[in-house]
PyMOL CGO cylinders between C-alpha atoms (Angstrom):
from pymol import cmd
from pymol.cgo import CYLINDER

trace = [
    CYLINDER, -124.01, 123.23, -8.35, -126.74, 120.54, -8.61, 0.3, 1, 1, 1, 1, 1, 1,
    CYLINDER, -126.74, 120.54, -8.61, -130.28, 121.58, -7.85, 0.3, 1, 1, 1, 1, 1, 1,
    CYLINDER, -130.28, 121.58, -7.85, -131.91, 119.71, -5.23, 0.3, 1, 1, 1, 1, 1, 1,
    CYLINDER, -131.91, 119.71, -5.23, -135.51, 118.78, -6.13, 0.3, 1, 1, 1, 1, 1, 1,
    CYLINDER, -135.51, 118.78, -6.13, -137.64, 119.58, -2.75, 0.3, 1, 1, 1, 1, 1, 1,
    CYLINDER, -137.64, 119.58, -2.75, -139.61, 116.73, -1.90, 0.3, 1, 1, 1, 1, 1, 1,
    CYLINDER, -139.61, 116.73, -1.90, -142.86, 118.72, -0.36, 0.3, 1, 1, 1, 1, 1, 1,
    CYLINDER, -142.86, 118.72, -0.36, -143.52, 115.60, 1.98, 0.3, 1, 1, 1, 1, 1, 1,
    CYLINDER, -143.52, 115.60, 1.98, -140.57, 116.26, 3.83, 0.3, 1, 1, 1, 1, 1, 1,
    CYLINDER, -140.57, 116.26, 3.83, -140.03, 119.09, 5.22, 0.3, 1, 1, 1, 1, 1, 1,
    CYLINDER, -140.03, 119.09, 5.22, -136.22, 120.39, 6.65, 0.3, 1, 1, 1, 1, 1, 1,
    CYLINDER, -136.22, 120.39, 6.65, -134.76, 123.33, 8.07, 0.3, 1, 1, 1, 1, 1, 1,
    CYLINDER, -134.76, 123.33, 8.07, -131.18, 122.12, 8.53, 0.3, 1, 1, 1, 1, 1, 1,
    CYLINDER, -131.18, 122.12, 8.53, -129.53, 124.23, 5.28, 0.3, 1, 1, 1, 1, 1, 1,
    CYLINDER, -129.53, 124.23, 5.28, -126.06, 122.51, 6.36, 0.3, 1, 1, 1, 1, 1, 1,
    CYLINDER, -126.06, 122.51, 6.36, -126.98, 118.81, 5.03, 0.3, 1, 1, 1, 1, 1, 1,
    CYLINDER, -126.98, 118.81, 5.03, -126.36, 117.62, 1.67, 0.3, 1, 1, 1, 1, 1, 1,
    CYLINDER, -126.36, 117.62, 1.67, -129.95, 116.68, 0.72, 0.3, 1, 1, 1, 1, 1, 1,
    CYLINDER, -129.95, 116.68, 0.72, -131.50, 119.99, 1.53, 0.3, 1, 1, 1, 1, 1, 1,
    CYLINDER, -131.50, 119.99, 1.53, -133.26, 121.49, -1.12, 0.3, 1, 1, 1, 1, 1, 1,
    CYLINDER, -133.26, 121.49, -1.12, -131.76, 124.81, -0.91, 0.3, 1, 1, 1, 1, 1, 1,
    CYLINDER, -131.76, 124.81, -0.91, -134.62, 126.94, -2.91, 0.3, 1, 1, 1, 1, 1, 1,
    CYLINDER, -134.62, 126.94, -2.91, -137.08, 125.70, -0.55, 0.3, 1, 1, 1, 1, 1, 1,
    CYLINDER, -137.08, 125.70, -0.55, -137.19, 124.09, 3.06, 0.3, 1, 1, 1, 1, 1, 1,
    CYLINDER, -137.19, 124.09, 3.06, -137.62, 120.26, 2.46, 0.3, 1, 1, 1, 1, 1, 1,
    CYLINDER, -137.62, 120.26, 2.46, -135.41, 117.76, 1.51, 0.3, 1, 1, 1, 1, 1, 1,
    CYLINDER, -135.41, 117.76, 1.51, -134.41, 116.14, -1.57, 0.3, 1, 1, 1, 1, 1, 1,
    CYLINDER, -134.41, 116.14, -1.57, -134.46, 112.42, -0.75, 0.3, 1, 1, 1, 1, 1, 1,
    CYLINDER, -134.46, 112.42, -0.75, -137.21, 110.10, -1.55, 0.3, 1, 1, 1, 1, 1, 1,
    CYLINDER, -137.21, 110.10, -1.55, -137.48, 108.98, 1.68, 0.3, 1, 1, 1, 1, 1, 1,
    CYLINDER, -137.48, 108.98, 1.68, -135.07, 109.49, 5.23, 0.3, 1, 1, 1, 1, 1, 1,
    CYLINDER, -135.07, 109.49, 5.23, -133.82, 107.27, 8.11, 0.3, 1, 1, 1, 1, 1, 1,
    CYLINDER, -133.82, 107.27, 8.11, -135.06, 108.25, 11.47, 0.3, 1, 1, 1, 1, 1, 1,
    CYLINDER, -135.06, 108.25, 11.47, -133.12, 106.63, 14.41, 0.3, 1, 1, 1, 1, 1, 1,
    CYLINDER, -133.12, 106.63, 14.41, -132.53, 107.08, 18.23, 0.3, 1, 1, 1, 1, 1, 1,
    CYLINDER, -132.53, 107.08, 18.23, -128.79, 107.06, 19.77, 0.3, 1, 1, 1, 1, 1, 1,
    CYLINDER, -128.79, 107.06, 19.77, -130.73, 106.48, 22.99, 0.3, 1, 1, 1, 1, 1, 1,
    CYLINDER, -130.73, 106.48, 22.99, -131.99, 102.42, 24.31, 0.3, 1, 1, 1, 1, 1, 1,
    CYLINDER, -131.99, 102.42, 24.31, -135.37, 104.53, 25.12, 0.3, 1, 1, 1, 1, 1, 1,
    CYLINDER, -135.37, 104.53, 25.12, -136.12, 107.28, 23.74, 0.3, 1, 1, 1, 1, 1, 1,
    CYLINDER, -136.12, 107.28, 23.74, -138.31, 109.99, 25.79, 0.3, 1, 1, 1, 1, 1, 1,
    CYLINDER, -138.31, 109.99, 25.79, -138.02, 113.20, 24.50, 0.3, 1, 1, 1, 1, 1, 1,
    CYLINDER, -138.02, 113.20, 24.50, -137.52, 114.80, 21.05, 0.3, 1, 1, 1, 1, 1, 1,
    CYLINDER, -137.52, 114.80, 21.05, -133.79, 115.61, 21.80, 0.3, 1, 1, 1, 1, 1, 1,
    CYLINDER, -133.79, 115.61, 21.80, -132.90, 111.74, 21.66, 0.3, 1, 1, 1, 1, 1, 1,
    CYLINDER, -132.90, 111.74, 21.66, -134.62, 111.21, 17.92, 0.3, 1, 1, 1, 1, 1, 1,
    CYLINDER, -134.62, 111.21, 17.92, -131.81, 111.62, 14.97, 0.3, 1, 1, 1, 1, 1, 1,
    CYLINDER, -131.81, 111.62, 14.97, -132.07, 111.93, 11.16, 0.3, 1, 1, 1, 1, 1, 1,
    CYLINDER, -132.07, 111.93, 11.16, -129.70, 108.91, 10.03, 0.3, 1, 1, 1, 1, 1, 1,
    CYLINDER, -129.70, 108.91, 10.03, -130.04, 110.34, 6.58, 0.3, 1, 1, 1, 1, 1, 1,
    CYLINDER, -130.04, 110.34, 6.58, -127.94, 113.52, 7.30, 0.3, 1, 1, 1, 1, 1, 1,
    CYLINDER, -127.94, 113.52, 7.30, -125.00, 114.10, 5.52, 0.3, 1, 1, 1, 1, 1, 1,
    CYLINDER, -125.00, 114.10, 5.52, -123.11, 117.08, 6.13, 0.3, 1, 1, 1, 1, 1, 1,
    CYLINDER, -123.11, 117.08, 6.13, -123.04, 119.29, 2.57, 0.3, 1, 1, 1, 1, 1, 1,
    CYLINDER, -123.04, 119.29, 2.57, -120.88, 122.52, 2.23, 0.3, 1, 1, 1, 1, 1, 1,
    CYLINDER, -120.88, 122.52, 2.23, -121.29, 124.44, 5.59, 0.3, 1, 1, 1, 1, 1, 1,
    CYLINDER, -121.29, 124.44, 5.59, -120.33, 123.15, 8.83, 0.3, 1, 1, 1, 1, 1, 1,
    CYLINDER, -120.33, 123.15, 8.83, -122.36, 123.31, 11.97, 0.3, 1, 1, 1, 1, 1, 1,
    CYLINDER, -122.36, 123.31, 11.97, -120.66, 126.83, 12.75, 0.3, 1, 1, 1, 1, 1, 1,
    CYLINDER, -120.66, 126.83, 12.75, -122.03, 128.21, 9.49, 0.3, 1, 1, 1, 1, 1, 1,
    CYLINDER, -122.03, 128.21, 9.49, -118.43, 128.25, 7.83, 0.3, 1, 1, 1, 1, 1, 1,
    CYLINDER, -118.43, 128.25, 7.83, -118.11, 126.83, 4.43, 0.3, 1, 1, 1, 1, 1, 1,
    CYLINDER, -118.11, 126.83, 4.43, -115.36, 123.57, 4.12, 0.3, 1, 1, 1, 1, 1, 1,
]
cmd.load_cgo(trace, "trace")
């Protein structure tokens, strides 16, 4: 298994995605896409992470 290098200037508690850097809560990209599935947005619930990528659990916590 690859180790992720956390990058400390973003931070990330979703352990499911592939860029998380599992020894530490960040993430391992250089920089992330931020994005809205809504025309306009008004509260945090309509803001997305574009740069989420499922990794080896699913949402339900059970491994593919």
């Amino acid at each position: 298994m690859e180790t992720k290098k956390p990058n400390h200037c973003i931070s990330c508690s979703v352990k499911n995605c592939a860029h998380h850097a599992q020894s530490e809560n960040y993430c391992s990209l250089e920089k992330v896409v931020i994005g809205t599935h809504e025309k306009n947005p008004t509260v945090v619930q309509c803001v997305d992470c574009e740069s989420f990528v499922l990794g080896s659990a699913s949402c339900c916590g059970e491994t593919r």
